[in-house]
VEXPALUM-40079 format. One record per residue (C-alpha): y, x, z; residue in three letters. Coordinates in steps of 0.5 Angstrom, whole numbers, plus 500, padded with zeros to 3 digits. Each point is the difference from the previous one (the first is absolute). Layout:
N
YXZALA/...
! end
This chain:
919
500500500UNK/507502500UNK/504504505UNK/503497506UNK/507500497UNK/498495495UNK/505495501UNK/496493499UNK/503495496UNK/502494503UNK/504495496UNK/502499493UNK/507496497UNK/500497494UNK/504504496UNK/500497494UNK/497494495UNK/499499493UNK/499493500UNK/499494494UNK/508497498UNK/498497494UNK/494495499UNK/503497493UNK/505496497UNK/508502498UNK/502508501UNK/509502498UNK/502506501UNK/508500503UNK/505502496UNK/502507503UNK/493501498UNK/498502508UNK/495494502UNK/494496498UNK/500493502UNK/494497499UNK/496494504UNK/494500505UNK/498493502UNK/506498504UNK/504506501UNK/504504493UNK/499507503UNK/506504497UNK/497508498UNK/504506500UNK/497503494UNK/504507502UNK/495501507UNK/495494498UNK/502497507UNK/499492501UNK/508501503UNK/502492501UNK/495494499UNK/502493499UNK/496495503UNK/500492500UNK/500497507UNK/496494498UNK/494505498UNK/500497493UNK/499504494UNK/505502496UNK/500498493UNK/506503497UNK/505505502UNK/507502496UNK/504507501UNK/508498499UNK/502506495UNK/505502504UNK/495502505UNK/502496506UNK/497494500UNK/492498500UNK/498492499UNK/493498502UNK/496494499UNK/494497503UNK/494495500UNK/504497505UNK/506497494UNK/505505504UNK/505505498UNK/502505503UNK/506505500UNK/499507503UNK/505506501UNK/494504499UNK/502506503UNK/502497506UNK/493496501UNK/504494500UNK/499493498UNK/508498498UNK/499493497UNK/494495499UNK/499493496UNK/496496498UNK/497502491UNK/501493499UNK/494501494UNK/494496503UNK/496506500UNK/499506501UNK/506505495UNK/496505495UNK/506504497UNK/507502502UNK/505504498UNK/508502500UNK/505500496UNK/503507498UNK/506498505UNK/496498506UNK/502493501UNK/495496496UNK/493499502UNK/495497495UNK/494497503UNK/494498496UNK/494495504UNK/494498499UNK/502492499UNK/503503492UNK/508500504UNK/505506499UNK/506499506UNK/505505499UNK/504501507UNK/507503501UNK/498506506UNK/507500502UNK/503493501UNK/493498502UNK/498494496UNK/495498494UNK/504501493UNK/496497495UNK/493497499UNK/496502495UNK/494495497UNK/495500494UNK/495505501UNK/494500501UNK/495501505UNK/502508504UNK/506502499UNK/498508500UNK/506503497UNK/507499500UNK/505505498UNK/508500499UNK/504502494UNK/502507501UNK/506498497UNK/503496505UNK/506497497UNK/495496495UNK/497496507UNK/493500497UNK/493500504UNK/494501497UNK/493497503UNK/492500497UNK/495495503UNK/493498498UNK/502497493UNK/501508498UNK/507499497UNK/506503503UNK/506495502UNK/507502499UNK/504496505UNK/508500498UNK/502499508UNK/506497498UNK/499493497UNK/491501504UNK/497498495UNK/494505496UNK/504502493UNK/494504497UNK/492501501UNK/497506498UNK/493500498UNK/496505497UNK/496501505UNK/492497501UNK/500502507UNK/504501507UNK/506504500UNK/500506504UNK/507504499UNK/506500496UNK/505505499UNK/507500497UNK/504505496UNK/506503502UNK/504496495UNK/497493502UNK/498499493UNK/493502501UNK/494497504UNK/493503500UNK/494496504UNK/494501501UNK/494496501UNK/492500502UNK/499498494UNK/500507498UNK/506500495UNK/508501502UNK/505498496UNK/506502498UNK/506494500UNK/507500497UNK/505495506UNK/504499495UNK/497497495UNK/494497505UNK/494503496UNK/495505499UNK/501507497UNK/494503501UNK/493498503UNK/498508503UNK/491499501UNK/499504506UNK/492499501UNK/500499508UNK/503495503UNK/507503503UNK/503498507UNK/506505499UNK/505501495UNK/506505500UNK/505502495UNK/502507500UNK/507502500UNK/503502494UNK/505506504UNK/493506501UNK/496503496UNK/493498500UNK/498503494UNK/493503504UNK/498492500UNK/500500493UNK/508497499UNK/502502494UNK/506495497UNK/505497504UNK/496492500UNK/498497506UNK/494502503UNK/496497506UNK/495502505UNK/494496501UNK/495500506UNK/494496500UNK/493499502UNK/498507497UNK/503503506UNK/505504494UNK/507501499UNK/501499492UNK/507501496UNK/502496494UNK/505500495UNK/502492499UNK/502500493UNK/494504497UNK/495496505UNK/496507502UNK/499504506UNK/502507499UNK/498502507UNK/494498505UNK/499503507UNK/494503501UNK/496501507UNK/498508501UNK/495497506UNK/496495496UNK/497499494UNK/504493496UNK/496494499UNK/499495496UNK/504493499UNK/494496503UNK/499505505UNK/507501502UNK/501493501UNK/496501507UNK/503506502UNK/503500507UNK/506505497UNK/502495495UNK/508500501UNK/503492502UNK/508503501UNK/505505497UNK/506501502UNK/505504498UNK/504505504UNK/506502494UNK/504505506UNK/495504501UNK/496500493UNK/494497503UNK/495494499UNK/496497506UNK/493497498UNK/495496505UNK/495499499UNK/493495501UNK/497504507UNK/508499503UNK/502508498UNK/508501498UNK/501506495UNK/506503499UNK/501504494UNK/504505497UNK/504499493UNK/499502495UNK/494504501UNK/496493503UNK/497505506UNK/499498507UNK/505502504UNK/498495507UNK/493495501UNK/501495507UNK/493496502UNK/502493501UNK/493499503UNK/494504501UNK/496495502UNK/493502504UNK/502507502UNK/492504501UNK/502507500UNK/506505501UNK/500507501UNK/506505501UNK/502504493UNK/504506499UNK/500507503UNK/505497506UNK/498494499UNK/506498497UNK/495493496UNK/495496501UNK/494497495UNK/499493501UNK/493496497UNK/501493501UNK/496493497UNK/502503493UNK/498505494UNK/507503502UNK/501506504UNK/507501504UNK/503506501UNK/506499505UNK/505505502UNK/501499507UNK/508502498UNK/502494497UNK/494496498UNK/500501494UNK/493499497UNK/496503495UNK/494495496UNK/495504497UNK/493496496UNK/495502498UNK/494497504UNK/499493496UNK/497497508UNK/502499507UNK/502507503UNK/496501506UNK/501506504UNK/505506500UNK/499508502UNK/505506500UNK/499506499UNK/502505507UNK/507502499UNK/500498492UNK/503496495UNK/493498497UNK/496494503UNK/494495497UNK/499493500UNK/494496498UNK/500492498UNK/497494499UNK/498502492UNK/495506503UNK/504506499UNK/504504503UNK/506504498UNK/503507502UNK/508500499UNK/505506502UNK/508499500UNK/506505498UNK/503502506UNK/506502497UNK/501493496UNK/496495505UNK/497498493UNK/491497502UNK/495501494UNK/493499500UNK/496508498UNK/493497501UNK/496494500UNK/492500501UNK/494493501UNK/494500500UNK/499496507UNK/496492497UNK/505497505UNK/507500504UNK/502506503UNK/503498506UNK/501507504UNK/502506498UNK/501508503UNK/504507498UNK/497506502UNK/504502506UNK/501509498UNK/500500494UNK/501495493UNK/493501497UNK/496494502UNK/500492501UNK/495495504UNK/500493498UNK/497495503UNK/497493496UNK/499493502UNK/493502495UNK/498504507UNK/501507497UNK/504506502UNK/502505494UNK/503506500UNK/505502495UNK/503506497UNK/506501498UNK/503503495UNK/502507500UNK/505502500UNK/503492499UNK/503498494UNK/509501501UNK/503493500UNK/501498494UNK/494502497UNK/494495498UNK/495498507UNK/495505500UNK/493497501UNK/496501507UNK/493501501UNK/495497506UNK/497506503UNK/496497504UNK/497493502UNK/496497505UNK/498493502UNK/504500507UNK/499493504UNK/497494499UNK/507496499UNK/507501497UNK/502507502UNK/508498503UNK/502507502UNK/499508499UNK/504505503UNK/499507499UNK/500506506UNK/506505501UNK/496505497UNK/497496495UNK/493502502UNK/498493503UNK/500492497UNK/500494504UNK/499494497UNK/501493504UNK/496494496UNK/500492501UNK/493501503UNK/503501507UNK/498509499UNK/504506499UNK/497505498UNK/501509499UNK/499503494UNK/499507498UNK/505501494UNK/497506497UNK/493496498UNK/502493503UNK/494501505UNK/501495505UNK/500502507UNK/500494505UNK/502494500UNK/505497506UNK/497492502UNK/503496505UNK/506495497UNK/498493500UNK/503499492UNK/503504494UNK/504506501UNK/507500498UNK/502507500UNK/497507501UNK/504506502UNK/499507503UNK/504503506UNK/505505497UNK/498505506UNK/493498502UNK/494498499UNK/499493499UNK/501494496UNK/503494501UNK/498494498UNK/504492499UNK/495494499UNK/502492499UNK/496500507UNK/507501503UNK/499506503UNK/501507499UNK/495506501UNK/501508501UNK/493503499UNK/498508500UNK/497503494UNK/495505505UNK/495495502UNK/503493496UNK/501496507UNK/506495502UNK/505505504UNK/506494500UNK/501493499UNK/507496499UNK/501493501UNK/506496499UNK/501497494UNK/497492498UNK/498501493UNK/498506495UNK/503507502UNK/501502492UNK/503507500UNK/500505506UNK/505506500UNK/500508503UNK/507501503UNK/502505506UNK/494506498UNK/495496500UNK/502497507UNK/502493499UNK/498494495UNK/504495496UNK/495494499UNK/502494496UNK/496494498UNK/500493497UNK/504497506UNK/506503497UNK/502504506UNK/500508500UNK/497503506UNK/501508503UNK/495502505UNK/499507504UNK/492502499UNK/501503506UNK/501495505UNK/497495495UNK/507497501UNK/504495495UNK/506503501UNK/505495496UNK/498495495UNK/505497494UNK/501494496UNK/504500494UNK/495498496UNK/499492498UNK/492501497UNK/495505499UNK/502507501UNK/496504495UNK/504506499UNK/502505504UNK/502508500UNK/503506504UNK/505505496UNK/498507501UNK/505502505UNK/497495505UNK/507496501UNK/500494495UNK/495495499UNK/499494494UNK/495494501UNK/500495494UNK/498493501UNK/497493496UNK/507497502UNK/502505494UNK/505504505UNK/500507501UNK/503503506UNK/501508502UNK/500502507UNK/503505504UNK/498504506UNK/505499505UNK/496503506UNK/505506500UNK/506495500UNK/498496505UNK/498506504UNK/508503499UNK/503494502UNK/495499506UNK/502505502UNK/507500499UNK/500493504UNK/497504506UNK/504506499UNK/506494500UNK/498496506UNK/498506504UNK/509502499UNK/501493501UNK/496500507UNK/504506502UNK/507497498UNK/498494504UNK/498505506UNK/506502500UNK/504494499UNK/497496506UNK/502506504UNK/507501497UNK/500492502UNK/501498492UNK/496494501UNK/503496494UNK/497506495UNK/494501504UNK/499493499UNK/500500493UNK/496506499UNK/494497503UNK/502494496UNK/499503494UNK/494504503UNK/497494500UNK/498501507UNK/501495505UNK/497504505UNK/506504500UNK/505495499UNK/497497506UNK/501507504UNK/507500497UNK/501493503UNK/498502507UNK/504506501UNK/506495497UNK/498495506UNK/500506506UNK/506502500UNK/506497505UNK/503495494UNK/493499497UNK/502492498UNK/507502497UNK/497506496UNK/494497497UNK/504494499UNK/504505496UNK/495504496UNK/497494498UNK/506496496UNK/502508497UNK/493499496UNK/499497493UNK/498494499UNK/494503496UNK/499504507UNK/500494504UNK/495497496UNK/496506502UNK/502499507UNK/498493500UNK/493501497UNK/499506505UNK/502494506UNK/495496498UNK/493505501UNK/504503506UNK/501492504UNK/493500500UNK/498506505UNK/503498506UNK/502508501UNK/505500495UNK/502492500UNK/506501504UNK/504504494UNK/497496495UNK/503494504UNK/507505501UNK/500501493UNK/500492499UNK/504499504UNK/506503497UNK/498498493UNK/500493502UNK/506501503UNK/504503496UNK/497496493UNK/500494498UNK/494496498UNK/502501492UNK/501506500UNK/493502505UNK/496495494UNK/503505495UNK/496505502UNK/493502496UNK/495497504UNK/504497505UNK/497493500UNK/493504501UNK/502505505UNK/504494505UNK/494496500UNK/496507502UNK/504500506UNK/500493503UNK/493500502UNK/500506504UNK/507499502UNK/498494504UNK/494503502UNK/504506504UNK/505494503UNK/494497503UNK/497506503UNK/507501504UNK/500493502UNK/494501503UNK/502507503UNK/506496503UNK/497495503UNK/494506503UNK/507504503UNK/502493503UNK/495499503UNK/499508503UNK/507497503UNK/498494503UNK/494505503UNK/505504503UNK/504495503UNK/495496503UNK/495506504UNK/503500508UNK/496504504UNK/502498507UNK/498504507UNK/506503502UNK/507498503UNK/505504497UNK/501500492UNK/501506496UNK/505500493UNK/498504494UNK/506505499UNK/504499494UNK/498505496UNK/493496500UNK/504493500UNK/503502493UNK/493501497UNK/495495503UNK/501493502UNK/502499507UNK/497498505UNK/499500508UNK/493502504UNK/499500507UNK/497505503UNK/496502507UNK/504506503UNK/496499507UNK/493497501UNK/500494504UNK/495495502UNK/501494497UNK/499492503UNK/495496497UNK/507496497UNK/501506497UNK/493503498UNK/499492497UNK/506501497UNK/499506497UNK/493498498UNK/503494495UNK/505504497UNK/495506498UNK/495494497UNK/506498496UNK/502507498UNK/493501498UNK/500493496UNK/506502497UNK/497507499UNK/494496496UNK/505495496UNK/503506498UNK/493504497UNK/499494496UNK/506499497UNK/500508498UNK/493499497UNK/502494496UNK/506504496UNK/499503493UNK/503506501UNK/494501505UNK/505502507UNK/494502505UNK/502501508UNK/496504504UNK/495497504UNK/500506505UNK/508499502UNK/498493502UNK/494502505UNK/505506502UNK/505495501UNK/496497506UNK/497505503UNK/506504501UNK/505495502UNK/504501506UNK/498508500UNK/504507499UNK/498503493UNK/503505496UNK/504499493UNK/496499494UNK/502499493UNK/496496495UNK/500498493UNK/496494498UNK/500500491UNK/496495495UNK/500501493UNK/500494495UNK/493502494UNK/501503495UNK/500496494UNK/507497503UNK/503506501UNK/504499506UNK/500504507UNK/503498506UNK/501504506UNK/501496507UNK/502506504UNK/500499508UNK/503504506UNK/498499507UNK/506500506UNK/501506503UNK/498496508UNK/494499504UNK/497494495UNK/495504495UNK/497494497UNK/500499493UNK/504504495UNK/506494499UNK/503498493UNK/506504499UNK/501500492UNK/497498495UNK/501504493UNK/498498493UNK/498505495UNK/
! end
């Protein structure tokens, strides 16, 4: 294991997330050409397309789906609309709603737009209805009615001193609305299928649309009609003109006629010139091959939007998998790639010297390459099928990936560019390859596991072919026939010497790589294994199952040395960190868990995953951790254990100064600061310690009375919520009370409820309040009747009568005894009489004990005073002091004392009450 100076890990902290932001529907860009605005469910997420951060998102407060969306063109306004019939005005850049109103379409609205000006808004409905609403003085200008079925499309005139709006339905034709009489001047119909995109010259003369029906025509406005009918042989969801004022002769542009730019379902930008009807210029794709009409049809890299961005000279495309190009005019290179929506993530792992990227398989054909700076994606094909499984060479920037289609594939990335190319691809597995492993020392070899229950090994080509170079083929070394079930995972040991496997026939087993001779077998999972990995430093391996449980086993003797539970479902992926000394589980439950092998501890868990989390992978410095999950997020982490350890001990160098400063504070007799700084300590302790000190001195009242009212209102609070732990035990009640009582004096009941939690600190502190007034009048009415004791005990026997002196008159109650200086023979009147009065001394003596046994506070009287009182009456004796005292349980918390002192005389019978003292 490692050193005694490894610091384990304690706590990760999300540092960032690439989450999904666009599931479909409209996307613009602003016109500074900064953001992307495009929709997701009920929320318009707006995207800096310099950083790739979602920066603001709008969200509807009724959850509805937001149908349709516009961007004002003076970037300052964003309307949106949803299946609640609601349109909603937003200061996008402030995340606030300014206005709403109600569509008035009787359902939902399917298009929008604004007017060159910003003050007209132009709303399309699913009922055939056009409305146009003046934005500033805020009311429906005009009601547009004759289309048919959705309105899909609206567009203002570029030119807005000719006040006309151009619409398209479901009848396939183009409506011309003059806005200034409301009535439809002209329909265009060419096309034979929907309307998809319009574009205007820059003279307003000339309008280009486009349709599925595969074709774009070419329209004069002034006449009305077609001047030509452009047969582009895909259905094309975008068109774009380019601007007459750069040189794109390297698209082909070589006159000064219109050409315009179509995307479609061949996932192909196209240039074409509008008066001959050619295509001088098609996109190609250097990382996949070009497919045919009727395959391209079905291809997820179909484009369904182009729009333009002239500032920059650039062209953004989405395509059908909700991926947003940009790329650079005139060259048509892409210049940036955002994912819109990964789907199910199933691998992620760190890529690049610094691990300055990272390879995303998802529920696609595509792999994604991220870099982490700006989320900017790279999309790479070649594998026709599901990719599965991901593996990375050690500190490189080549990796391997294995798919659904049966193959796998071998891909290298330019350090200096960034750019990612297949060098090498290899099949030969009858099945889906569902795991794969690099060589950990050197890049010579890959092992391969399939659902056909075989393990191969490969070679790799030597040297790999550079980037740019056609893929190299790869061979199979060795196969073996390895389990009995789907082979889910394979891992390769730090010195490439050694192969586990993990089957779903609930078995891992240990391979010798050098001849695929199987040296044992690890049994104990009550289901599948999931996930097989060495320890970095030690000699044994670890294995995940669907069983829930986690298991370290030795490679000696093939035993069950730990075993690690806590997840609920499937534990799917299970990574090394900290040298070897802690592992990081995560599973089908959606938590990610951190566990010390050690102490068999799971240290922390964390949940930022809504669905299965089948991905998960550490960077080589061991600071950065990724997990991929079903809920199509992938979040990075960041060991924040140094961090956390800096500011603890930060917060205690802090609070040992504070300790200090409060010592001296109390000392210098500062009580309003020491009080605050046990205030914001947090230490109600020393606040009450501050309390008391206030109390002791000769103007206590008066100082506390001071300090008290001197505090915040915050500090009040804290004061308030501190009385209320402190009025329940009986030690601290009395400065709880004091500390009440100036509050309520000097607050009224208004101010007292405006407090945080006053309400609930008041009725804490009734209860007990009440309880300890109980408990005085009780001991009120026992020091009563000590008085009544005291006055009524005569013992008589002598002639003469002594007075207390003062100094005892001034402390006790006062009373006359007679005492017997001589002794003398008494008559039988006397003797009788005294007899009586001894009897009723004794009954008073025995009313008086039970009295005392009947009180709660438990005062008890010594039944060896009562017998000395008759055995010593009349008799010289010397002075006794006595202390009789009687302590209340525990669970009341109250101690009284009744402290008693006998007279200094000849009488040395009980030890009379003298005070009574409650403490």
């Amino acid at each position: 294991m490692a050193g005694h100076t490894l610091l384990f890990k304690s706590n990760y902290a999300v540092s960032s997330k690439i989450e999904p932001f666009y599931k479909g529907g409209k996307v613009q860009i602003s016109r500074d050409e900064q953001h992307i605005f495009c929709t997701c469910g009920s929320r318009v997420n707006i995207l800096q397309i310099n950083t790739g951060k979602i920066i603001h998102s709008i969200e509807q407060d009724d959850q509805e789906d937001i149908t349709s969306f516009s961007l004002s063109p003076d970037d300052e306004m964003l309307v949106t609309a949803s299946r609640a019939l609601l349109l909603k005005q937003w200061d996008w850049k402030q995340d606030k709603c300014t206005r709403s109103w109600r569509a008035i379409h009787n359902v939902p609205v399917a298009s929008m737009t604004f007017d060159c000006t910003s003050t007209l808004l132009a709303t399309g409905g699913c009922d055939g209805t056009i409305k146009l609403w003046d934005v500033v003085k805020q009311y429906c200008t005009h009601n547009l009615k004759g289309s048919s079925g959705v309105v899909h499309l609206v567009e203002f005139h570029p030119d807005i001193s000719r006040l006309q709006l151009f619409s398209s339905s479901a009848n396939c034709g183009i409506r011309i609305w003059d806005l200034r009489s409301s009535k439809c001047v002209c329909v265009l119909e060419s096309h034979y299928s929907a309307v998809t995109s319009l574009a205007f010259s820059p003279d307003g003369q000339t309008l280009v649309s486009s349709g599925r029906d595969k074709i774009c025509s070419v329209w004069d406005l002034t006449e009305k009609a077609v001047k030509r009918t452009v047969p582009v042989y895909e259905a094309v969801e975008g068109v774009v003109l380019l601007p007459g004022t750069s040189d794109y002769s390297q698209m082909g542009v070589k006159n000064e006629e219109l050409h315009f730019v179509t995307a479609g379902s061949k996932g192909v930008l196209r240039v074409w010139d509008s008066s001959s009807a050619r295509c001088v210029f098609t996109q190609t794709l250097p990382d996949a091959p070009a497919l045919s009409t009727e395959e391209a049809d079905l291809d997820p890299r179909c484009l369904v939007h182009l729009l333009p961005m002239p500032k920059s000279n650039r062209l953004a495309t989405v395509t059908a998998e909700h991926n947003i190009l940009i790329y650079e005019m005139p060259s048509l290179t892409v210049q940036q790639q955002f994912v819109g929506y990964n789907d199910d993530i199933l691998d992620v792992k760190f890529l690049g010297k610094d691990d300055t990227h990272i390879v995303v398989a998802t529920n696609s054909s595509q792999l994604k390459v991220f870099d982490l700076a700006t989320n900017s994606c790279q999309i790479l094909y070649g594998h026709t099928d599901t990719i599965l499984s991901i593996d990375v060479f050690r500190k490189g920037s080549m990796f391997a990936s294995c798919a659904k289609d049966k193959s796998l594939r071998l891909w290298k990335m330019d350090p200096k560019s960034g750019y990612v190319q297949c060098v090498a691809q290899g099949s030969g597995h009858s099945n889906a390859v569902g795991s794969i492993a690099c060589s950990r020392l050197k890049k010579v070899f890959l092992v391969s596991g399939s659902q056909d229950c075989t393990i191969k090994v490969w070679e790799l080509p030597d040297p790999p072919p550079a980037v740019g170079c056609e893929p190299a083929l790869m061979t199979a070394r060795l196969t073996e026939k390895a389990h009995d079930k789907d082979v889910n995972s394979v891992t390769i040991s730090p010195n490439d010497k050694l192969l586990a496997s993990g089957s779903q026939d609930r078995t891992a087993k240990l391979w010798s790589l050098a001849d695929m001779s199987l040296l044992g077998v690890f049994r104990g999972h009550g289901r599948g294994i999931w996930c097989v990995q060495f320890s970095p430093v030690d000699q044994v391996l670890a294995t995940a199952s669907a069983d829930g449980s986690i298991k370290i086993w030795s490679l000696q003797d093939f035993c069950c040395l730990k075993t690690f539970e806590g997840h609920d479902a499937s534990v799917l992926k299970i990574i090394f960190v900290s040298r070897g000394t802690q592992l990081v589980s995560s599973g089908s439950d959606g938590l990610v868990k951190l566990w010390t092998i050690k102490t068999n501890e799971c240290v922390k868990t964390f949940d930022a995953h809504q669905d299965k989390v089948w991905a998960l992978h550490g960077s080589s410095n061991d600071d950065l951790m990724v997990s991929g999950s079903a809920d199509s997020t992938i979040t990075l982490w960041k060991d924040v254990t140094k961090v956390e350890l800096a500011e603890e001990q930060a917060k205690q160098e802090e609070q040992v100064l504070k300790q200090q400063e409060l010592s001296n504070l109390l000392h210098e007799k500062k009580y309003l600061k020491a009080l605050g700084i046990a205030i914001s300590l947090d230490q109600p302790h020393t606040a009450l310690r501050v309390i008391r000190e206030i109390r002791q001195q000769e103007d206590g009242i008066q100082e506390l009375e001071k300090t008290l009212l001197k505090l915040r209102q915050d500090q009040k609070e804290s004061v308030l919520r501190y009385c209320v732990v402190w009025n329940t035990n009986s030690r601290s009640c009395l400065d709880a009370q004091a500390i009440l009582q100036v509050l309520l004096t000097h607050l009224s009941p208004e101010e007292m409820l405006q407090y945080q939690g006053a309400r609930t600190h008041l009725e804490g502190l009734i209860p007990y309040t009440e309880r300890h007034m109980q408990r005085i009048g009780r001991l009120l009415q026992a020091s009563m009747f000590l008085d009544y004791m005291w006055q009524k005990m005569r013992i008589t026997g002598g002639k003469e009568s002594v007075n207390l002196d003062d100094d005892e008159m001034d402390t006790s109650p006062q009373s006359i005894f007679i005492i017997d200086k001589q002794p003398m023979e008494m008559t039988d009147t006397q003797a009788s009489q005294q007899e009586e009065e001894e009897e009723e001394e004794e009954e008073d003596l025995e009313y008086s004990e039970s009295r005392v046994e009947l009180l709660d506070e438990g005062v008890s009287t010594s039944k060896s005073a009562h017998a000395n009182l008759k055995k010593h009456n009349g008799v010289n004796g010397s002075a006794e002091e006595g202390r009789v005292s009687s302590e209340e349980s525990e669970d009341e918390d109250e101690v009284m004392e009744i402290s008693t002192k006998s007279l200094p005389n000849k009488f040395t019978g009980s030890a009379l009450c003298e005070t009574a003292t409650i403490r």
